[in-house]
N, CA, C and O atoms as a Tinker XYZ file with bonds, in Angstrom:
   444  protein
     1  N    -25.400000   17.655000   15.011000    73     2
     2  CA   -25.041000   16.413000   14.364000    64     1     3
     3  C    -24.612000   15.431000   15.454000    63     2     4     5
     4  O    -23.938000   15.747000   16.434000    81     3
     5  N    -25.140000   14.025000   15.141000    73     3     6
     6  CA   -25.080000   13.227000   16.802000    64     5     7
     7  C    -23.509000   12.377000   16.090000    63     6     8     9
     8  O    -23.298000   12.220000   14.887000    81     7
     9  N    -22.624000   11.954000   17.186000    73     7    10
    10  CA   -21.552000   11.577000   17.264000    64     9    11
    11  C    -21.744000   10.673000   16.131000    63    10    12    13
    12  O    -20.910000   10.871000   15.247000    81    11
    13  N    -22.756000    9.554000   15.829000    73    11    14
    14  CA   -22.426000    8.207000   15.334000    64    13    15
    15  C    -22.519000    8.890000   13.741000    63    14    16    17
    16  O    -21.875000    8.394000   12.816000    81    15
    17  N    -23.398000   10.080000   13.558000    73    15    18
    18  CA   -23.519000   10.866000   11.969000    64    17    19
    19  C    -22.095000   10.967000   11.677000    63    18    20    21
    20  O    -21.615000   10.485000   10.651000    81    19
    21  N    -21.528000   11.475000   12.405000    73    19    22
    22  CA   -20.166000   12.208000   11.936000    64    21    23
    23  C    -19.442000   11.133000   11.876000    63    22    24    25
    24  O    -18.505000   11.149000   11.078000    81    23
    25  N    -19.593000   10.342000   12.407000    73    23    26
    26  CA   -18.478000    8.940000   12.589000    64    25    27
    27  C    -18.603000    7.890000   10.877000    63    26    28    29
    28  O    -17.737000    7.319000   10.215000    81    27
    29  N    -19.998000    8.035000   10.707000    73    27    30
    30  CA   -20.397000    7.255000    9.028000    64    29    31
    31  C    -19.420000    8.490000    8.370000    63    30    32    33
    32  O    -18.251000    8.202000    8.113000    81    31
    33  N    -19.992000   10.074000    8.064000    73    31    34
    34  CA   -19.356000   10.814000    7.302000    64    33    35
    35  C    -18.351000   10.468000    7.391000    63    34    36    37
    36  O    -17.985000    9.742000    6.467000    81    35
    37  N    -17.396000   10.737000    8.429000    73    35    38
    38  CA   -15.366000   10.216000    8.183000    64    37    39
    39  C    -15.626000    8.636000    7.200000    63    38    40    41
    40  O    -15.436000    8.345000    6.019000    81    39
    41  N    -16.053000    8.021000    8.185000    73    39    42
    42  CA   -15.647000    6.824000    7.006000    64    41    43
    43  C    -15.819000    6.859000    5.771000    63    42    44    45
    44  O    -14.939000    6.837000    4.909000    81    43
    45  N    -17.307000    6.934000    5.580000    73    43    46
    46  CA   -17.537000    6.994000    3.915000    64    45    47
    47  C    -16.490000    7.906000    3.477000    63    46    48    49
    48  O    -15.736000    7.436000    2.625000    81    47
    49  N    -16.269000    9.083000    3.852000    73    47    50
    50  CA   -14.811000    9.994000    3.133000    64    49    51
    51  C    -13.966000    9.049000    3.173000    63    50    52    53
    52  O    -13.683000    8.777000    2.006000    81    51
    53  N    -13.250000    8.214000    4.082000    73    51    54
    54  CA   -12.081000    7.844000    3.909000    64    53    55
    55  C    -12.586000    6.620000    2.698000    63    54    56    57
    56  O    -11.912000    6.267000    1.731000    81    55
    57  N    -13.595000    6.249000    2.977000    73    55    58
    58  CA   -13.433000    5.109000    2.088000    64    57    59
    59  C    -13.385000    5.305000    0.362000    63    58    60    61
    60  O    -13.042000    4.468000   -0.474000    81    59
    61  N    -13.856000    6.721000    0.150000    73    59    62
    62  CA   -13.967000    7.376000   -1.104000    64    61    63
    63  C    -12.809000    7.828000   -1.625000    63    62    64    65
    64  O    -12.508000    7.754000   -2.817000    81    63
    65  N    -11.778000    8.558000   -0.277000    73    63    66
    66  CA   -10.844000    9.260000    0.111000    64    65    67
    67  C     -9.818000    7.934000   -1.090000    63    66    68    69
    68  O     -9.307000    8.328000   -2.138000    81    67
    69  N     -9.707000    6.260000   -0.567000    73    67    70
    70  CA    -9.554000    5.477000   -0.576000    64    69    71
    71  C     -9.378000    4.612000   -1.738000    63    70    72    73
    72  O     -8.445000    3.921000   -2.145000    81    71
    73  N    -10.714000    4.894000   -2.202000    73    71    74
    74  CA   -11.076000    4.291000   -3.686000    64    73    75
    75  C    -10.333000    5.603000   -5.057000    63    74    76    77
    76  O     -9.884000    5.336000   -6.171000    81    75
    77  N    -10.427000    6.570000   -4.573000    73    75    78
    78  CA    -9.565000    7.885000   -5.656000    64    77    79
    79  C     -8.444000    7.503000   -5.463000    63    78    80    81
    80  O     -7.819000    7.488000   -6.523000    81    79
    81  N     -7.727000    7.102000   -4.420000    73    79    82
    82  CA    -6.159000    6.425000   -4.058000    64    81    83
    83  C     -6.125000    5.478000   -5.124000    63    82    84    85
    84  O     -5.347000    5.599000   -6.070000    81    83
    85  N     -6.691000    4.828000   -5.044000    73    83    86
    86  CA    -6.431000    3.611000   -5.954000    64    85    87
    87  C     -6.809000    3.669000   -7.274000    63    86    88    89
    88  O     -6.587000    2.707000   -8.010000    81    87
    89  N     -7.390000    4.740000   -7.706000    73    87    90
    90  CA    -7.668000    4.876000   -9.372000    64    89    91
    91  C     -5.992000    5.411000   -9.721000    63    90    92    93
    92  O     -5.151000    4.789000  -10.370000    81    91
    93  N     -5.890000    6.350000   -9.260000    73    91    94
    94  CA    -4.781000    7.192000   -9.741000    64    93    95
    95  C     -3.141000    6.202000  -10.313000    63    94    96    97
    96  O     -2.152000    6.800000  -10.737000    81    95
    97  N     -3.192000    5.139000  -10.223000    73    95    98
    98  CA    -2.292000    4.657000  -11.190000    64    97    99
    99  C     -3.336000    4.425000  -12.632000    63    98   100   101
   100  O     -2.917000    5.024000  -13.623000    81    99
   101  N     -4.494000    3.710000  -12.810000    73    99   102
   102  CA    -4.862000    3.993000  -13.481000    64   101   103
   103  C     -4.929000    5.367000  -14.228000    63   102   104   105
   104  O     -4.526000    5.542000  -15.378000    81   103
   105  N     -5.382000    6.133000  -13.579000    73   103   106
   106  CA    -5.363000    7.305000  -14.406000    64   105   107
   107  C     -3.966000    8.105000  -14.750000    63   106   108   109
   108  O     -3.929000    9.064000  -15.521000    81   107
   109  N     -3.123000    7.708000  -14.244000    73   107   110
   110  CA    -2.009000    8.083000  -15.111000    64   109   111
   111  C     -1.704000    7.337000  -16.044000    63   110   112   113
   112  O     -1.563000    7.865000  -17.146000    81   111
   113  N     -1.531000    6.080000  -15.930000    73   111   114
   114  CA    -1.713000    5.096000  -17.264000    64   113   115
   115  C     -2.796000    5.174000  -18.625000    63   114   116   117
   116  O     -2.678000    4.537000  -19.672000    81   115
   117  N     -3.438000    5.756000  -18.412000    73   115   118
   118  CA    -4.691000    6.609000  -19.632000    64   117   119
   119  C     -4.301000    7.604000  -19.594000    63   118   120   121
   120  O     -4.825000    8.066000  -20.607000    81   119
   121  N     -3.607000    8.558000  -19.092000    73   119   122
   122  CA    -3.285000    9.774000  -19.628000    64   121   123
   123  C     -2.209000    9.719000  -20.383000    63   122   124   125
   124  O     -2.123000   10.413000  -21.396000    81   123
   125  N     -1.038000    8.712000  -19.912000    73   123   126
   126  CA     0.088000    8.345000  -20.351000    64   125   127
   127  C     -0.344000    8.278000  -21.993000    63   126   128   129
   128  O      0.025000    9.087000  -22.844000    81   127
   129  N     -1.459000    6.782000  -22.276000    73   127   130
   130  CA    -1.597000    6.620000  -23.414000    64   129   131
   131  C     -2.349000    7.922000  -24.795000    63   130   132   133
   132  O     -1.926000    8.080000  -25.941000    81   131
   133  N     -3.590000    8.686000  -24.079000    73   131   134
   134  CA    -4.001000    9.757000  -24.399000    64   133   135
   135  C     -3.120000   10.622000  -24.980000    63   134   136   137
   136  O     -3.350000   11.018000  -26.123000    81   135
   137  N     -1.623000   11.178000  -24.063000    73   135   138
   138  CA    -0.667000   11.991000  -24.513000    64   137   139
   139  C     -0.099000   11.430000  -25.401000    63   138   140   141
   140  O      0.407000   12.207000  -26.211000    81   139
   141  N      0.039000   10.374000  -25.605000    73   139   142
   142  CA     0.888000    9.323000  -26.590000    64   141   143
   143  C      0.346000    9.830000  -28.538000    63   142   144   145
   144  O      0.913000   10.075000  -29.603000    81   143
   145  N     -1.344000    9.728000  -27.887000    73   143   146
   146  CA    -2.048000    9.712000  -28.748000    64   145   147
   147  C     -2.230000   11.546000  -29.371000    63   146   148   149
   148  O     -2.324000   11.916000  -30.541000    81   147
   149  N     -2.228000   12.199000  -28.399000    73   147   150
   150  CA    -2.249000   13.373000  -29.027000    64   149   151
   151  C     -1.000000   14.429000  -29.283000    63   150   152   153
   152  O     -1.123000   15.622000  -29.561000    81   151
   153  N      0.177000   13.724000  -29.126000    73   151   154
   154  CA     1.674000   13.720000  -29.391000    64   153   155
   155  C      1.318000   13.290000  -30.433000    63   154   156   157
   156  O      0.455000   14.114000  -30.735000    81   155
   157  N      1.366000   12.330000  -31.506000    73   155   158
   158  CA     1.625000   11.409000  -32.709000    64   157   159
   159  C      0.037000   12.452000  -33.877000    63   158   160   161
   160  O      0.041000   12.272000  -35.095000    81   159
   161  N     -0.798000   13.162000  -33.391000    73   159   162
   162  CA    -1.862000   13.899000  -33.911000    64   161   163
   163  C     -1.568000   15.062000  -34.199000    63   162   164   165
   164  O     -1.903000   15.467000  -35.312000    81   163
   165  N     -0.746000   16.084000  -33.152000    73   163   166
   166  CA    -0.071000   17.248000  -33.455000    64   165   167
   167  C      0.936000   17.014000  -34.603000    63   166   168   169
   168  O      0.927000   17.520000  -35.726000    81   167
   169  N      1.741000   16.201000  -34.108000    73   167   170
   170  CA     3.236000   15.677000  -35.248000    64   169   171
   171  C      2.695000   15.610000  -36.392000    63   170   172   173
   172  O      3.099000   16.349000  -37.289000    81   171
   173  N      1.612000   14.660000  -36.614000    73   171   174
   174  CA     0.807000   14.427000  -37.871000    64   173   175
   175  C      0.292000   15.555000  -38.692000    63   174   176   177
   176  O     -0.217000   15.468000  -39.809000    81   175
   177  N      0.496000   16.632000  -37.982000    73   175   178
   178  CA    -0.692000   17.664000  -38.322000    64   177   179
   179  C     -2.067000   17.203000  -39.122000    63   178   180   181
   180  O     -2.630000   17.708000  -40.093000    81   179
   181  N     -2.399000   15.960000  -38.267000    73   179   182
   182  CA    -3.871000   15.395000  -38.807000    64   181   183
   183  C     -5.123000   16.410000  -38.064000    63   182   184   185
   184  O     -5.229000   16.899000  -36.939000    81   183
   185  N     -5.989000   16.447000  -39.306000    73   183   186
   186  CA    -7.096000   17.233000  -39.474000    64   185   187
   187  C     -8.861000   16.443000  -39.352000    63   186   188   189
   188  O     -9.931000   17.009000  -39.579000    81   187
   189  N     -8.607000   14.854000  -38.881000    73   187   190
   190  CA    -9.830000   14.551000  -39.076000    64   189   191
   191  C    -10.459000   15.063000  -37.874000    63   190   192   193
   192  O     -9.749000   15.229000  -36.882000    81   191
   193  N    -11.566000   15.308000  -37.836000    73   191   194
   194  CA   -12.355000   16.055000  -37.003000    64   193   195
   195  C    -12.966000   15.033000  -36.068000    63   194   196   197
   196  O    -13.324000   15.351000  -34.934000    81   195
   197  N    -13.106000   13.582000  -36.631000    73   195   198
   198  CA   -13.685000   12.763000  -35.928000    64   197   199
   199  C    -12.484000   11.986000  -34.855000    63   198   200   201
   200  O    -12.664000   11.523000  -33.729000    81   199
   201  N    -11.559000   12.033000  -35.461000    73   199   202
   202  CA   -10.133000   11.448000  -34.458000    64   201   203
   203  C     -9.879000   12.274000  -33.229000    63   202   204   205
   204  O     -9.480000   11.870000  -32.137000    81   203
   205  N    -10.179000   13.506000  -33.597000    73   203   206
   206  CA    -9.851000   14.559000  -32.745000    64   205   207
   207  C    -10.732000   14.971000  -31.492000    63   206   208   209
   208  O    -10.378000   15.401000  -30.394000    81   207
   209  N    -12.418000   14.614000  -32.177000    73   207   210
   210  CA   -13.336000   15.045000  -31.453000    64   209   211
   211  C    -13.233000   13.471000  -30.110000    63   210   212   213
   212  O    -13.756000   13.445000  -28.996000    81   211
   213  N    -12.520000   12.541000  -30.671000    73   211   214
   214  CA   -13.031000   11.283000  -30.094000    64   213   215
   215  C    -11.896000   11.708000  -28.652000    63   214   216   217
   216  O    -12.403000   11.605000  -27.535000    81   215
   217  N    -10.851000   12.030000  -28.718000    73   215   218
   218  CA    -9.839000   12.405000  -27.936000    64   217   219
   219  C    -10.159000   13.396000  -27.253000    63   218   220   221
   220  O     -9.599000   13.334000  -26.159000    81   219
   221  N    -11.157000   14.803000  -27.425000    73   219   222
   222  CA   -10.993000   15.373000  -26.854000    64   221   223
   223  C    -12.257000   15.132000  -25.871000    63   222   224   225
   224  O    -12.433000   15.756000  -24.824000    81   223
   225  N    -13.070000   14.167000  -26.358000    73   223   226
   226  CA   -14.269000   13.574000  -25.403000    64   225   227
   227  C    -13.772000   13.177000  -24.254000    63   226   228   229
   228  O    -14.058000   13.708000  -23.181000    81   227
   229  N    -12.736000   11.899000  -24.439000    73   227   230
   230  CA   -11.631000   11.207000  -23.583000    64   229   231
   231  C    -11.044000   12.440000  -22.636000    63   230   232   233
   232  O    -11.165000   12.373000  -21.413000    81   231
   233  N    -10.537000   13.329000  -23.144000    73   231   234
   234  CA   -10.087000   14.375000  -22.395000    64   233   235
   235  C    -11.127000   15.203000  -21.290000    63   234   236   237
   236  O    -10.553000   15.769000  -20.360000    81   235
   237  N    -12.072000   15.262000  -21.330000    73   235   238
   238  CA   -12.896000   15.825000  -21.141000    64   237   239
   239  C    -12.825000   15.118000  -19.226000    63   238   240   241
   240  O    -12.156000   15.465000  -18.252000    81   239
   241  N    -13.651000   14.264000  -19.391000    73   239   242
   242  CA   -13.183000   13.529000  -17.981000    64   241   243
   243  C    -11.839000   13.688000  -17.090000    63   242   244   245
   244  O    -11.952000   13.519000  -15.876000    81   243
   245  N    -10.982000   13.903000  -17.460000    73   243   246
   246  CA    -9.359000   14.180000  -17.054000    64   245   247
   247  C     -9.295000   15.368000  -16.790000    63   246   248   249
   248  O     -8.937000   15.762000  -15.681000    81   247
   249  N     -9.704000   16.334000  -17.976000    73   247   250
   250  CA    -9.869000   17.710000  -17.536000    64   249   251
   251  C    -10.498000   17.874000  -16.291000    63   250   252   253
   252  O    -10.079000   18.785000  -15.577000    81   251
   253  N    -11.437000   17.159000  -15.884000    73   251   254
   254  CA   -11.817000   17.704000  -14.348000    64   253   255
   255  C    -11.483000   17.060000  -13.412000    63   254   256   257
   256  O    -11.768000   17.480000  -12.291000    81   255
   257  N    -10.564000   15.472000  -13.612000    73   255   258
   258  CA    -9.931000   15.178000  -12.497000    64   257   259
   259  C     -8.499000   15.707000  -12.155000    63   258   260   261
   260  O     -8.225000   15.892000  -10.970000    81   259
   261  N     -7.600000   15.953000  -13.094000    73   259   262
   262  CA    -6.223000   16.232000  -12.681000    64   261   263
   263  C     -6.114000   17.594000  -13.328000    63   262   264   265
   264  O     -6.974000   18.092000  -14.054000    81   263
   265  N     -4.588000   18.317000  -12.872000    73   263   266
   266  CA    -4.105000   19.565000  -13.890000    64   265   267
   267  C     -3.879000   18.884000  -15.443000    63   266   268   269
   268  O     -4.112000   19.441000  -16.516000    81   267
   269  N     -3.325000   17.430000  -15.211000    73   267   270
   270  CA    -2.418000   17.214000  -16.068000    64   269   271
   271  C     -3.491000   16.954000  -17.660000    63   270   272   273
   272  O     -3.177000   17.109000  -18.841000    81   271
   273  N     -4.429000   16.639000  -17.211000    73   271   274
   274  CA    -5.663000   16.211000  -17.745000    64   273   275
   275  C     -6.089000   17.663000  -18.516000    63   274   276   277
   276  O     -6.264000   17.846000  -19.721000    81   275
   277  N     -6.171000   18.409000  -17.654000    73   275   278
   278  CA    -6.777000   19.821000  -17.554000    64   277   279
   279  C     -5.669000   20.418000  -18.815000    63   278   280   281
   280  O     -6.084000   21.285000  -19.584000    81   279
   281  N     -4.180000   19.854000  -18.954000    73   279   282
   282  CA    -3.353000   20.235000  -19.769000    64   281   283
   283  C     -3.273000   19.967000  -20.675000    63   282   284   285
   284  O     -3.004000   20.863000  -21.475000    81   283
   285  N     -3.411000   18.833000  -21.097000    73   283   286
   286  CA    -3.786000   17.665000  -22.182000    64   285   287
   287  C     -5.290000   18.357000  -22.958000    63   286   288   289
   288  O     -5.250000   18.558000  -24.172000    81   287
   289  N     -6.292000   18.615000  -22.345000    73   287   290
   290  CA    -7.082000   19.003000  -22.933000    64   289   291
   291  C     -7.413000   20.639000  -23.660000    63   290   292   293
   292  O     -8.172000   21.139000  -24.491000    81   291
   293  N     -6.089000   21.125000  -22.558000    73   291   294
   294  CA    -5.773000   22.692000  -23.584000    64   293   295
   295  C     -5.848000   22.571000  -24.523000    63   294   296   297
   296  O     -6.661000   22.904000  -25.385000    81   295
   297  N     -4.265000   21.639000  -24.466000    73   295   298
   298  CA    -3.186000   21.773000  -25.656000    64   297   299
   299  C     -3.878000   21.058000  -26.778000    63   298   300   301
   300  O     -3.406000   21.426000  -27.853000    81   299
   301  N     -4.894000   20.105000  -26.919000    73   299   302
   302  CA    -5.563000   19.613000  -27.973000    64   301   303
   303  C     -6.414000   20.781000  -28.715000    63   302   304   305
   304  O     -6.670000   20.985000  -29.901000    81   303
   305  N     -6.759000   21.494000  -27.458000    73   303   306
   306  CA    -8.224000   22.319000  -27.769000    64   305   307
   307  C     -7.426000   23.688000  -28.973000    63   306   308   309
   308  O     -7.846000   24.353000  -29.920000    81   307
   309  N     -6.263000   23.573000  -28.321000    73   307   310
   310  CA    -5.274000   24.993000  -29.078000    64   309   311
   311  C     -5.251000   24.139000  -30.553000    63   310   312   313
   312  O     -5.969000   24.577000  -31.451000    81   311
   313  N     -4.586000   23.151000  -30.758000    73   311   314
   314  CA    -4.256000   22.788000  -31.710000    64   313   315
   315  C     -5.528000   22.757000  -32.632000    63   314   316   317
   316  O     -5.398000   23.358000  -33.698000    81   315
   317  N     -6.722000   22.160000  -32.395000    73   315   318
   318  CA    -7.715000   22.021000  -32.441000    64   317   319
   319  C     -8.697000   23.576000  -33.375000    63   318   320   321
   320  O     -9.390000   23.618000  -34.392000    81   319
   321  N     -8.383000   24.319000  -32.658000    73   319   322
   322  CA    -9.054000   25.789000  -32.943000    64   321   323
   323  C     -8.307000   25.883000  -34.340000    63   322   324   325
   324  O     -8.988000   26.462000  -35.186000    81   323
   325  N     -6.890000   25.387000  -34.841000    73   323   326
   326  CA    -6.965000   26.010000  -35.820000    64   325   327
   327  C     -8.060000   25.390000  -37.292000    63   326   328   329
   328  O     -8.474000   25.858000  -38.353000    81   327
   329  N     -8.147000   24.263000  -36.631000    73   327   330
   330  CA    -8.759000   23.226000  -37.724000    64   329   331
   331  C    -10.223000   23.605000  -37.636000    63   330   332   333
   332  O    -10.584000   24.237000  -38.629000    81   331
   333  N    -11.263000   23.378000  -36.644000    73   331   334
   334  CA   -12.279000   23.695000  -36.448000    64   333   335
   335  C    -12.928000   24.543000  -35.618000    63   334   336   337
   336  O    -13.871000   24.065000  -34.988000    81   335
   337  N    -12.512000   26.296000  -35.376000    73   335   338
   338  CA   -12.710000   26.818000  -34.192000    64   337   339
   339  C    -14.062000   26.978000  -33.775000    63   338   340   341
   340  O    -14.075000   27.411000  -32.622000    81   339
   341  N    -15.699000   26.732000  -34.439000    73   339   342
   342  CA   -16.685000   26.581000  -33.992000    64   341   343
   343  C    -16.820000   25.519000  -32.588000    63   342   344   345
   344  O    -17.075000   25.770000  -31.410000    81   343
   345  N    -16.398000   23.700000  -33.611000    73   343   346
   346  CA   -16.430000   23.257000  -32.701000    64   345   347
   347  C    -15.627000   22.944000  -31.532000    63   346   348   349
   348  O    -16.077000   22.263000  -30.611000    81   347
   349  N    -14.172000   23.535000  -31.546000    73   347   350
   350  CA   -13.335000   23.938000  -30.525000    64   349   351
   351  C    -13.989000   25.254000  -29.414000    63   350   352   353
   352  O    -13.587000   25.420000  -28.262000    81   351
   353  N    -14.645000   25.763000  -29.829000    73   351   354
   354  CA   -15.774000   26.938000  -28.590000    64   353   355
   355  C    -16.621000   26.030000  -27.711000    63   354   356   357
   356  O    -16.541000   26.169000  -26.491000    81   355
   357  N    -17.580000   24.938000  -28.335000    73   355   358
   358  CA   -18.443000   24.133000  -28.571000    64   357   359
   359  C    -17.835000   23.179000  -27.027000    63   358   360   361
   360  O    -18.322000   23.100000  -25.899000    81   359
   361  N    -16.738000   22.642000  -27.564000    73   359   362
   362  CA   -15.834000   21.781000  -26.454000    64   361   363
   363  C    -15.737000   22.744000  -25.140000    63   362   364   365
   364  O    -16.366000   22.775000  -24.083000    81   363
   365  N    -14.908000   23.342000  -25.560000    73   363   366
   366  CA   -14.752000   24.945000  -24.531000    64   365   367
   367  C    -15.466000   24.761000  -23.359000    63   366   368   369
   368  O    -15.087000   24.562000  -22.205000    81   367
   369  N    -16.980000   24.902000  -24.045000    73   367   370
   370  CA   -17.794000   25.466000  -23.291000    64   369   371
   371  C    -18.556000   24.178000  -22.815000    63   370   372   373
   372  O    -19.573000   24.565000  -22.239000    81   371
   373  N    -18.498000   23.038000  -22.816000    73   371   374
   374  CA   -18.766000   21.823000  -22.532000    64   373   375
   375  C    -18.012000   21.908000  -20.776000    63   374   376   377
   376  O    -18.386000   21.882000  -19.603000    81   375
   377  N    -16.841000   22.012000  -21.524000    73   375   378
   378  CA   -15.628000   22.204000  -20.141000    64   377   379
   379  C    -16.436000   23.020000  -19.437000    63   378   380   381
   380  O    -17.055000   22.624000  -18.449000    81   379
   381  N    -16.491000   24.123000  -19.852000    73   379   382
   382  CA   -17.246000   25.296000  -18.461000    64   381   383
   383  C    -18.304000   24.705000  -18.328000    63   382   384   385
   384  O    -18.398000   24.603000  -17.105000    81   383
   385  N    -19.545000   24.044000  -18.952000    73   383   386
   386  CA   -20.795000   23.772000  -18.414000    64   385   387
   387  C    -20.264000   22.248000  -17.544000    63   386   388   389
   388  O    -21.173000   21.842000  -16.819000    81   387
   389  N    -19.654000   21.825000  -17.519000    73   387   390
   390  CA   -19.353000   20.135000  -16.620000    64   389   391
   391  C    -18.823000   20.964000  -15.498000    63   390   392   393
   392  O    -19.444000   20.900000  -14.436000    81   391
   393  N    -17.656000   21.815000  -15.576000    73   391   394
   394  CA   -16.962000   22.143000  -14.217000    64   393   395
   395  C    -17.686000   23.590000  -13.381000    63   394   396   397
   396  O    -17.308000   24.041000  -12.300000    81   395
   397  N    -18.746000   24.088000  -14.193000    73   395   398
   398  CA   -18.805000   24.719000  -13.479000    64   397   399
   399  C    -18.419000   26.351000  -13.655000    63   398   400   401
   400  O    -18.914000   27.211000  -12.926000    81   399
   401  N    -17.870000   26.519000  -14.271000    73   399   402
   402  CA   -16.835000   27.673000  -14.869000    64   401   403
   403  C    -17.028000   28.680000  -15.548000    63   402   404   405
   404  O    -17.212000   28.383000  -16.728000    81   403
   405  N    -17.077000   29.842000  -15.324000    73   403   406
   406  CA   -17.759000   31.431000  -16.156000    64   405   407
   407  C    -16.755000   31.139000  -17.129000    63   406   408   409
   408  O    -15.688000   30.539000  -16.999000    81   407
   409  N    -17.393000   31.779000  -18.331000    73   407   410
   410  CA   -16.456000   31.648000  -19.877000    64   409   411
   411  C    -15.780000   32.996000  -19.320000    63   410   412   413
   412  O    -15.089000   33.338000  -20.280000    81   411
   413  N    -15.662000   33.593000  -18.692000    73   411   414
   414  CA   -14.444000   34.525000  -18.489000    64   413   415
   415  C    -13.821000   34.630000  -17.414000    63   414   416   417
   416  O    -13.599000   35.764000  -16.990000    81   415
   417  N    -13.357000   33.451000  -16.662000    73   415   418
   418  CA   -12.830000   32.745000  -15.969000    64   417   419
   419  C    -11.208000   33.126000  -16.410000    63   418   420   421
   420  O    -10.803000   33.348000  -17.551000    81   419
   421  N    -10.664000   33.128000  -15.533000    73   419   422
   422  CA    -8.544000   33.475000  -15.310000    64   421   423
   423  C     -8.160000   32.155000  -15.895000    63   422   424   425
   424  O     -7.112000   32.108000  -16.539000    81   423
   425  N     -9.060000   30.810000  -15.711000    73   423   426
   426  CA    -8.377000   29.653000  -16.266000    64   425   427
   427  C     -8.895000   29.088000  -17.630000    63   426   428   429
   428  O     -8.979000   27.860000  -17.653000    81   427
   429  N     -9.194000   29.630000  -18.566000    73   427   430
   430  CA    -9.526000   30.023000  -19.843000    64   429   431
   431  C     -8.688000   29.057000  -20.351000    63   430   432   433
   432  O     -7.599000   28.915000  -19.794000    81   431
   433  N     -9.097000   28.044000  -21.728000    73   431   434
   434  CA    -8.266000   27.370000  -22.406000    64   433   435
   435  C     -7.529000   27.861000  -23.252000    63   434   436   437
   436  O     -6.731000   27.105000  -23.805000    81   435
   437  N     -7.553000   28.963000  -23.539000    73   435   438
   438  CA    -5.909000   29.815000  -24.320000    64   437   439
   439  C     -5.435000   30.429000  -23.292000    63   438   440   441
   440  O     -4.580000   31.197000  -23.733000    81   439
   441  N     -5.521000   30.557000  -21.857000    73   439   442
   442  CA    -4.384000   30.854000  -21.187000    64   441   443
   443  C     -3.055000   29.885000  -21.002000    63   442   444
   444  O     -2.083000   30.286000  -20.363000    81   443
């Protein structure tokens, strides 16, 4: 690899490195509201399938950027299974096919 290759690679990293720096107030500010939203859904013990599915879409993205995301989208998915556990597998396994992930994986959404 000639000096000036490696010299673009660092940058473009830092500059990527850079641009993820700067989402992350955003993305705590959407998770903020998300939790807001699936706090006031549990409490509710609301059952629409379409409120739920729309949140856990939203979640879905988060789940593979942060833990916290990754937590948020458990704890929906738990609550979730009792109402519709087909399409709570369905989600599941959405998660494992985006990240990557054997369905019998140590980080399993009922762990």
């Amino acid at each position: 690899m000639s000096k000036d290759s490696s010299k673009n690679e660092n940058d473009l990293f830092q500059e990527v490195s850079s641009m993820i720096e700067s989402l992350q107030p955003l993305i705590r500010q959407n998770l903020s509201l998300l939790t807001n939203q699936v706090d006031i859904l549990i409490k509710g013990r609301e059952r629409d399938d379409n409120r739920i599915q729309r949140l856990l879409d939203a979640l879905l993205d988060y789940a593979g950027m942060c833990e916290e995301g990754l937590a948020l989208f458990k704890r929906l998915c738990r609550y979730y299974y009792d109402v519709n556990p087909q399409v709570t597998a369905e989600y599941i396994n959405i998660y494992h096919d985006l990240y990557g992930l054997e369905e019998n994986s140590q980080d399993g959404i009922k762990g």
